[in-house]
N, C-alpha and C positions, 0 to 999 in steps of 0.2 A: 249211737252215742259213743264216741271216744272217749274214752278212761287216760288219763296222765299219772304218769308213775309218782307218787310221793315222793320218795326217794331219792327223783332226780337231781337235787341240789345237793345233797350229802354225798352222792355218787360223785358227782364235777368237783366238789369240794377237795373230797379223797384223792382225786384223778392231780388238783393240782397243789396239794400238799409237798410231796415232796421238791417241788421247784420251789413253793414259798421258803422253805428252809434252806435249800442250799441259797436263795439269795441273801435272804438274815444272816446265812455264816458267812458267805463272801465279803456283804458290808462291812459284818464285824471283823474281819480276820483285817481287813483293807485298815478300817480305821486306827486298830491296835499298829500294825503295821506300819501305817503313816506317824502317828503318834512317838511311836518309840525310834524310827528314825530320824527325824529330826527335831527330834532334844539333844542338848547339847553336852551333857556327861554321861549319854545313854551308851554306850559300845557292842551290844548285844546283839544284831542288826548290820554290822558291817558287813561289805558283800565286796569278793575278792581278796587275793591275800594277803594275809596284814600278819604282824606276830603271837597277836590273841586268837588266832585260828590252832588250834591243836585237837587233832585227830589220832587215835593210839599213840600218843605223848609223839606224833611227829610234827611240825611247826610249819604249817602250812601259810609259806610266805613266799612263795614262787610262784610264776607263770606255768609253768609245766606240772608243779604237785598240786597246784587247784585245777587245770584241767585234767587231771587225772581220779581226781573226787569226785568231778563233774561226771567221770564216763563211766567211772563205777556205779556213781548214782543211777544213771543212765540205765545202763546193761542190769543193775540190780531192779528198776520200775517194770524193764520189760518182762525180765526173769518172773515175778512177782506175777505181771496180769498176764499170760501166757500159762502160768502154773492153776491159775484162778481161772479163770476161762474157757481154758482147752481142755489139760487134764483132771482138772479134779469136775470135769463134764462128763469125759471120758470113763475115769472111774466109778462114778456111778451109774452112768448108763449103761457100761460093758463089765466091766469086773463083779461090779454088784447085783446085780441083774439077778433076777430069781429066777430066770429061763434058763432050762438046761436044752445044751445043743444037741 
């Protein structure tokens, strides 16, 4: 006689949790998103540079200084998952280590 694990729907459940949420915040994040850009005294939401762009009091209203936000953004995401990923893997698997060599 086969036995079926009880648990197996709580298990799949768990398994697809984390997808259900990241799609509820995608939605949301979408409709907030559509929402407040196209209202019509909303400015919060513009994209490229305009005069109400100000970055450390610089006035990001150029072709060249918002591609230049864009690359720091850029080099700062990789910066970021690279530090997250590799090294602090790194440091605890080798620095921390409770093996002496």
């Amino acid at each position: 006689m086969k036995y079926s694990n009880p648990y197996k729907h709580i298990k799949d459940y768990l398994y697809m949790l984390p997808i259900i949420i990241s799609r509820i915040l995608i939605a949301w994040s979408s409709i907030i998103m559509i929402s407040f850009t196209f209202h019509p005294n909303y400015s919060f939401l513009k994209f490229g540079p305009n005069d109400h762009l100000i970055i450390f009091d610089i006035h990001i209203n150029t072709m060249p200084k918002y591609y230049g936000i864009i690359c720091i953004s850029i080099v700062n995401s990789i910066l970021r998952t690279l530090n997250t990923n590799i090294l602090n893997s790194w440091i605890v698997n080798n620095v921390q280590t409770i093996h002496i060599i």
